[in-house]
C-alpha positions in Angstrom: 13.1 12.0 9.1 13.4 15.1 6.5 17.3 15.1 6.9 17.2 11.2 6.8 15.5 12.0 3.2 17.8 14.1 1.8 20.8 12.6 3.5 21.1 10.8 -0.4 20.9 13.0 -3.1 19.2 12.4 -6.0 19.6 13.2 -9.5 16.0 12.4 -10.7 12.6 13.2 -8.7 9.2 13.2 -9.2 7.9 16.6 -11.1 5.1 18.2 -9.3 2.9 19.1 -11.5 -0.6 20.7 -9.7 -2.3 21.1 -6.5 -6.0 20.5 -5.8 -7.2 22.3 -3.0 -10.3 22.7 -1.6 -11.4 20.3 0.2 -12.5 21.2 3.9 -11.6 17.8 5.6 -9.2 15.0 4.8 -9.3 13.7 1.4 -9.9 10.0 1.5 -9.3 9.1 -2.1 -7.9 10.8 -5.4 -8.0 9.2 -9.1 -6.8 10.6 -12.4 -8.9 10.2 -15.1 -7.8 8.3 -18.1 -6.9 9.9 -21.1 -7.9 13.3 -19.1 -6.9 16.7 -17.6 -9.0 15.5 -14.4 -8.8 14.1 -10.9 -12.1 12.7 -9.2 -11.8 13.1 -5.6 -14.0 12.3 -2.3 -13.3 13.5 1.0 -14.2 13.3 4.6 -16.0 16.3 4.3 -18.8 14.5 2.5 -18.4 15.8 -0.6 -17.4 14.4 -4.6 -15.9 16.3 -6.9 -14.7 16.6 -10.6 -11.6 18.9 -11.0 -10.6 19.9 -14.4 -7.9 21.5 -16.0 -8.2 24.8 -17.6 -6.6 27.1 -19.8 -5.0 28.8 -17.3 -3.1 25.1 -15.6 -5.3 25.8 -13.0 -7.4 22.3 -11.8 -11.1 23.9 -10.9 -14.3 21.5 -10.1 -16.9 21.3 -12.8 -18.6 18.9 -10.7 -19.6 19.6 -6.5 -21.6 17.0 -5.2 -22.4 16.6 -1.5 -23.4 13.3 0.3 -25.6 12.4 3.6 -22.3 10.7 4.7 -18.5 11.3 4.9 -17.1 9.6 1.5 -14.0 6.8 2.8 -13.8 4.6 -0.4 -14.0 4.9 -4.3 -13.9 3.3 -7.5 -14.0 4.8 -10.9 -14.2 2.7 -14.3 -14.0 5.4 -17.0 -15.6 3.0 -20.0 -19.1 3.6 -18.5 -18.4 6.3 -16.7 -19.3 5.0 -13.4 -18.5 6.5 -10.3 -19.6 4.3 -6.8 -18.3 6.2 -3.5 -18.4 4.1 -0.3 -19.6 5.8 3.0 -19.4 6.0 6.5 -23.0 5.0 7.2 -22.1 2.2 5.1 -23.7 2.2 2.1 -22.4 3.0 -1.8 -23.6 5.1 -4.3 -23.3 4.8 -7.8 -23.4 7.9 -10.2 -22.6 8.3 -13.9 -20.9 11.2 -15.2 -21.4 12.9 -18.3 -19.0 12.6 -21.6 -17.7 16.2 -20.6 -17.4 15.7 -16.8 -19.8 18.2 -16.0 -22.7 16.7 -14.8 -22.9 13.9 -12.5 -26.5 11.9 -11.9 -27.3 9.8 -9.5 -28.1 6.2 -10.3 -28.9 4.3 -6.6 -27.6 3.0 -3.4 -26.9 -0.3 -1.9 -26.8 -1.3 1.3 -23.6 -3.0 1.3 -22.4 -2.5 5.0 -23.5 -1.5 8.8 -20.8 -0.1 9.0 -17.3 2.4 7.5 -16.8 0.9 3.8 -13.1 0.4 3.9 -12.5 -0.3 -0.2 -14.6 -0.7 -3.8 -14.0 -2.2 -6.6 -16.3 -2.7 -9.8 -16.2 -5.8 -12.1 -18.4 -4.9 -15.8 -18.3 -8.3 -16.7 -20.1 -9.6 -14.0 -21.7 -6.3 -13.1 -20.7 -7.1 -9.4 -19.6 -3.6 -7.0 -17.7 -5.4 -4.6 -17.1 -3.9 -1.3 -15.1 -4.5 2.3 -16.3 -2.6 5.6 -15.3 -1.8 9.1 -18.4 -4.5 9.8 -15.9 -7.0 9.3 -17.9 -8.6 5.8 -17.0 -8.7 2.1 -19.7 -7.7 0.0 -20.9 -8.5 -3.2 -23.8 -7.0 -5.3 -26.0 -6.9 -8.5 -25.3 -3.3 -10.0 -28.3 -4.6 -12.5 -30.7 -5.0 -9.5 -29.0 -2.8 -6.7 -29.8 -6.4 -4.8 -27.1 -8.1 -2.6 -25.7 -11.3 -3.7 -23.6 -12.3 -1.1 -21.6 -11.7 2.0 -18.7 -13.1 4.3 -17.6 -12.4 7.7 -14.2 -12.2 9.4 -12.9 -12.2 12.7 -11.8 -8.7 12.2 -12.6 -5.3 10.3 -11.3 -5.5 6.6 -9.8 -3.3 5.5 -8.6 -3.7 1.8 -9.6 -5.9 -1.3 -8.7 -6.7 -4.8 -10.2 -8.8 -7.3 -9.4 -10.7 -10.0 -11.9 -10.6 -13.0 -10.9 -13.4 -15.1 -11.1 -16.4 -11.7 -13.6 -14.6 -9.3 -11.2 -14.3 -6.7 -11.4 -12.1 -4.2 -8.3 -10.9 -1.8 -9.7 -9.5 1.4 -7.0 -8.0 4.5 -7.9 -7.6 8.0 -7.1 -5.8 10.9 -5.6 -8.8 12.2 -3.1 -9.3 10.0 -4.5 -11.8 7.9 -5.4 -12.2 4.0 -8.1 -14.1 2.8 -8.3 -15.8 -0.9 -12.0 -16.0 -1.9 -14.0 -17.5 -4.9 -16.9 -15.6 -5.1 -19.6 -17.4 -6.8 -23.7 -16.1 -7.7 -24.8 -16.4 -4.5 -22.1 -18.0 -2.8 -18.4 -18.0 -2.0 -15.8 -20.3 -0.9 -12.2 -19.6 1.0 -9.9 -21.0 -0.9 -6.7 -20.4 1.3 -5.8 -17.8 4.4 -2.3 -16.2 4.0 -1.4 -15.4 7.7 2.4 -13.9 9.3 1.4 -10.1 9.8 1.2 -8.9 13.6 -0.2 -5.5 12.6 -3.1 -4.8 10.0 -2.9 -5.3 5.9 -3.5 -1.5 4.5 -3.5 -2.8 0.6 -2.9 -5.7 -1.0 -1.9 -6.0 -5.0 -2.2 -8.9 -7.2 -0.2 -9.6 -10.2 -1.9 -11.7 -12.2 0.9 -12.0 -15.0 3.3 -14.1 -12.4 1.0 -15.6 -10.1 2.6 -13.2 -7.4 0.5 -11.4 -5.0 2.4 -8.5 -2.9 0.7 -7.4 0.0 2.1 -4.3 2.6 1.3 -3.9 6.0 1.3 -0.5 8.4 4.9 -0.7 8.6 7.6 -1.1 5.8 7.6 -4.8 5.7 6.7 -7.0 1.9 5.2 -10.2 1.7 5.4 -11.7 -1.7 3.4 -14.8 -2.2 3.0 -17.1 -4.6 -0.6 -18.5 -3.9 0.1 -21.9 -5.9 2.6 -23.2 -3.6 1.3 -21.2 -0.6 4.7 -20.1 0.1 6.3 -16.1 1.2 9.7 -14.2 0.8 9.4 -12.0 3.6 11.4 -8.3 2.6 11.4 -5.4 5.4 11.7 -2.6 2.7 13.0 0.0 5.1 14.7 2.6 4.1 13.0 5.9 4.7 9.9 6.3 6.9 9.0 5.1 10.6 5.4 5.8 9.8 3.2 3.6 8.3 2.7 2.9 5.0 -0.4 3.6 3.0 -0.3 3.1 -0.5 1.6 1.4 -3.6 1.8 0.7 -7.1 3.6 -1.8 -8.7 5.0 -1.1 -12.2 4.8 -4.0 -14.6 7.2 -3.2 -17.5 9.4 -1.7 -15.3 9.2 -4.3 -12.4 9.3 -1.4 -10.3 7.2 -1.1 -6.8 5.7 2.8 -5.8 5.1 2.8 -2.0 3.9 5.8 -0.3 3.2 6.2 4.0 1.6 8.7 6.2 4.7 11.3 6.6 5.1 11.9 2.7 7.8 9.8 2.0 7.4 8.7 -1.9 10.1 5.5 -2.1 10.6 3.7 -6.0 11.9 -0.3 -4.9 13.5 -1.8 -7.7 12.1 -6.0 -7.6 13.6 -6.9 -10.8 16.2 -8.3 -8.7 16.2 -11.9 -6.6 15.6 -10.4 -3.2 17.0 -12.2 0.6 14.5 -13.4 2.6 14.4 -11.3 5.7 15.9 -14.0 8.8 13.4 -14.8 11.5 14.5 -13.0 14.9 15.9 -15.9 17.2 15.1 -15.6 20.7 18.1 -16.2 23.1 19.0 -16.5 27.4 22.2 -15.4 26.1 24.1 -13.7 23.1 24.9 -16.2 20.4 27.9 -14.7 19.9 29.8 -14.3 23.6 27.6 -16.6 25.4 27.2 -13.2 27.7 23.6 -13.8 29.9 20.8 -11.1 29.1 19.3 -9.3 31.8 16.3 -11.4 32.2 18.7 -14.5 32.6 19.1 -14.9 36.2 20.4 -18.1 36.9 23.5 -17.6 34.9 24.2 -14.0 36.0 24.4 -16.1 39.5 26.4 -18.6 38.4 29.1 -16.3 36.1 28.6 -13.1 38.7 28.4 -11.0 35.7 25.7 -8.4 35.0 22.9 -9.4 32.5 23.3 -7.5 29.0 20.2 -6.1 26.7 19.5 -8.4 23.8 19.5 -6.9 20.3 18.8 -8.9 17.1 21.2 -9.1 14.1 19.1 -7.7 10.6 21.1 -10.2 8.1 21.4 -13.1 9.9 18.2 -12.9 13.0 20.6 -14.2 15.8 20.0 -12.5 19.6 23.3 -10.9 20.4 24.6 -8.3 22.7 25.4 -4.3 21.9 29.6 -5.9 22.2 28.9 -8.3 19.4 27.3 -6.1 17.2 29.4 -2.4 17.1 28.6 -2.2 13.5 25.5 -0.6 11.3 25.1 -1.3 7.8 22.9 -1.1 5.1 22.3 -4.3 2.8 19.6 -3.5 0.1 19.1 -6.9 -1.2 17.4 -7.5 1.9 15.4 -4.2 1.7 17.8 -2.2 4.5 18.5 1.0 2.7 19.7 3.1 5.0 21.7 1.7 8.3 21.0 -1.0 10.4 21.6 -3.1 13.4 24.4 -5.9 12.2 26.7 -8.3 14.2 30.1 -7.8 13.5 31.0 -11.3 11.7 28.0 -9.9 9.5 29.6 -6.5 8.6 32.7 -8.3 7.7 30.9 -10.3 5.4 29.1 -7.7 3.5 30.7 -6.3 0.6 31.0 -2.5 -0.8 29.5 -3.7 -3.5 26.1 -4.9 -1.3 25.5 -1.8 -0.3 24.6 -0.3 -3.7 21.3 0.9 -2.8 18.5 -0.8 -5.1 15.6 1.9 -4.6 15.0 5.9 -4.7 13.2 7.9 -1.9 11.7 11.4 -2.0 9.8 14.0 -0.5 6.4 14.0 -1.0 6.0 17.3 1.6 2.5 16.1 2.3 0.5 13.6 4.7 0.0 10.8 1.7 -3.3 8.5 2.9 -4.2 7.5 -0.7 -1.9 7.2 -3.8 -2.5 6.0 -7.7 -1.6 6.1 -10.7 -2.1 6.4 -14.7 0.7 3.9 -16.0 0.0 4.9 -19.4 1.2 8.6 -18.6 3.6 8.1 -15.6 1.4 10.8 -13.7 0.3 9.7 -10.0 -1.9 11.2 -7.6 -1.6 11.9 -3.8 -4.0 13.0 -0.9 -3.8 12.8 2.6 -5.3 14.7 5.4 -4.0 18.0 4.9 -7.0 17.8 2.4 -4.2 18.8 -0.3 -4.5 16.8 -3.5 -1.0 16.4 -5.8 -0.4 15.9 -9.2 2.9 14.2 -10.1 4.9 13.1 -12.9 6.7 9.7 -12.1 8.6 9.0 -15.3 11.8 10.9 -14.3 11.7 8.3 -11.3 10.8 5.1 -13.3 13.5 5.2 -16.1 11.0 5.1 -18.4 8.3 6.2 -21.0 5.4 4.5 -20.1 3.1 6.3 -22.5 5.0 4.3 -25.0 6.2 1.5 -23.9 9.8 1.5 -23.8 11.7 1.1 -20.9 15.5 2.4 -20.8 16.2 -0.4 -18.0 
C-alpha cells in the first residue's frame, strides 16, 4: 500500500512536529491540550500520563500515574481540568489536574460498566460522564454524587458515542452495525430513531450540529451521512488509500474538510464541500446485464446456451452484475469517493470525463499504526497513537488550506 501512497505526489503534507515515546504497551488514546505544549495520554499498559514540552522541544511527563486496570477510553475538558479515563475492568476514574500540569489527584470512581469501556464523554452542564462498554449498555452518571443515573442495553457491544449538549441526545454504535439516537433524560431515556445499513461495526460516529448532518464511519472506508430529520443517508465509499480499517476522523467545519485516519497509517484529507454521488446498490444477477452471458452458478442456462458460466463482478458507478468482458476498464471517479482505480463497465468508462477524475482529497503517510486520532482546530495540530505505543504530533494546516488559529480560510 506504501507505493499505492506515494503513487500521487503531493505538494503539501502534514509537518511532523514531535514524538512521545514511552509507553510500554499500545497507546489507547492521545489528546492535545488546549492552549498548551502538552498531550495527555493513556495506554494499555495501565498507565496516564502528562507530557510537556520543554526548553529543549523535547515532550517529557510531568505527570506518571498508574492504574489497577489497562486504560481503553478518555475524555479531557480543560475548563475544570477534569480528566476521567475508562478501564478494562470497567469502571472510570475521574482526576483533576493542577493549573501547571504537574500534579494529578484523584477525585473517585464509578461503576459505569462490567465490562471494557469502549468511549467517554463529559457534559458540565448537566454534570453527566457518559459512557459506552463492551457490556453492550450506555451509561450515564452523576459526577456530583458518583451515583448512576441510568442505563440502556443493545443487542451488541457499543462501541462509540457522541452527545449533544444542547438536546440530550445521545449517538451510540454497535458492533452490529447499527446507530442508535437516544434522549437521555434524569433517570430515564428514550430511542428516538435506529439508523441501520452497516454489515460490519461503527468505530466513531460525529455529529454536526450546525447542519443537522450526522457522519458516521465504519471499519472499512465507507461514509454514511445522515440527516436525522428526514431519516434519510447518502451512502459514499471514500476509498482511495487503505484496505485496513478505519479508526479515527475529524471533520473540519470552516473548511468543510473530513480527517480520516485507519490502522496502517494512512492520514487521507476528503474535501465534502462538494455535492457528493450516492454510491449505487450492487445488483445481483443469473447473468451479466450487459451480454446476457450466464455466471457460473447459473446452470440452467449454461445447459441450454452450452456455454461456460462466467464470474460476476459489480460495476462501482452504476452497481449492475456484469462479466470481466463487459467491464475491461478501471477508473477512478472521486465524486463518488473512488480515488484511486476501480472496477467500471465499459459504457461507464466512456461516460466519465477527464475532467471527473480530478481527485477531490489528499492522502499521506502517517508511518505509524494510527488507533486513535484528534485534533486542536484552533491550532491545526493533531495527534496520533496506535499500537506501536508511538505518540505523534502533527501540524495539519499545510493539509487544510488554511489558518485555523485565525479563522480564515484560503478556499
Amino acid at each position: 500500500m506504501a507505493a499505492e501512497i506515494h503513487s500521487r505526489p503531493q505538494s503539501r503534507r502534514p509537518v511532523l512536529l514531535s514524538k512521545v515515546e514511552g509507553h510500554q504497551d499500545a497507546v489507547s488514546a492521545a489528546l492535545l491540550i488546549p492552549k498548551e505544549d502538552g498531550v495527555i495520554t493513556a495506554g494499555e499498559d495501565r498507565t496516564i500520563r502528562v507530557w510537556l514540552k520543554r526548553d529543549s522541544g523535547q515532550y517529557w511527563p510531568s505527570i506518571y500515574h498508574t492504574m489497577s486496570s489497562p486504560c481503553s477510553a478518555m475524555a479531557y475538558h480543560h475548563d475544570s481540568r477534569r480528566i476521567f479515563v475508562g478501564q478494562d475492568n470497567g469502571a472510570v476514574m475521574e482526576f483533576h489536574i493542577s493549573e501547571d500540569f504537574n500534579k494529578m489527584n484523584f477525585v473517585k470512581t464509578y461503576p459505569a460498566h462490567q465490562n471494557r469501556v469502549s468511549a467517554i464523554t463529559f457534559c458540565l452542564a448537566s454534570e453527566w460522564v457518559i459512557s459506552t462498554g463492551h457490556d453492550k449498555c450506555v451509561s450515564w452518571m452523576c459526577t456530583r454524587s458518583g451515583s448512576m443515573l441510568g442505563r440502556h442495553y443493545f443487542t451488541s457491544w457499543a462501541s462509540c458515542l457522541q452527545y449533544d449538549h444542547e438536546t440530550q441526545h445521545a449517538f451510540v454504535g454497535d458492533y452490529s452495525g447499527q446507530i442508535t439516537l437516544l434522549k437521555l433524560e434524569q433517570n430515564t431515556c428514550s430511542v428516538i430513531t435506529t439508523l441501520k445499513g452497516h454489515e460490519g461495526k461503527v468505530t466513531l460516529c460525529l455529529n454536526l450540529l450546525t447542519s443537522k448532518v450526522w457522519f458516521h464511519l465504519v471499519s472499512f472506508l465507507a461514509l454514511a451521512r445522515w440527516d436525522f430529520i428526514s431519516k434519510q443517508c447518502l451512502l459514499c465509499n471514500l476509498n482511495g488509500f487503505s484496505f485496513d480499517k478505519v479508526q479515527a476522523i475529524c471533520y473540519l467545519q470552516l473548511t468543510r474538510q473530513l480527517v480520516s485516519c485507519s490502522a496502517d497509517g494512512g492520514i487521507a484529507v476528503w474535501n465534502m464541500d462538494i455535492s457528493r454521488e450516492e454510491a449505487p446498490q450492487w445488483l445481483e444477477s443469473d447473468s451479466c446485464q450487459k451480454c446476457e452471458q450466464p455466471f457460473f452458478w447459473n446452470i440452467k442456462q449454461m445447459w441450454d446456451t452450452k456455454t461456460i458460466g462466467l464470474r460476476q463482478h459489480h460495476c462501482r458507478k452504476c452497481g449492475q452484475a456484469v462479466c470481466g468482458k463487459c467491464s475491461t476498464k478501471r477508473s477512478s471517479y472521486p465524486i463518488m469517493g473512488f480515488e484511486f482505480q476501480v472496477r467500471v463497465c465499459d459504457s461507464c468508462f466512456e461516460s466519465i470525463k477527464d475532467e471527473d477524475r480530478t481527485s477531490l482529497a489528499t492522502f499521506h503517510e502517517g508511518k505509524h499504526n494510527i488507533s486513535h486520532m484528534s485534533m486542536d482546530i484552533s491550532r491545526g495540530l493533531m495527534v496520533t497513537c496506535g499500537s506501536d505505543r508511538i505518540v505523534k504530533i502533527w501540524d495539519m494546516t499545510p493539509v487544510v488550506g488554511c489558518s485555523l488559529a485565525t479563522g480564515f480560510s484560503s478556499r
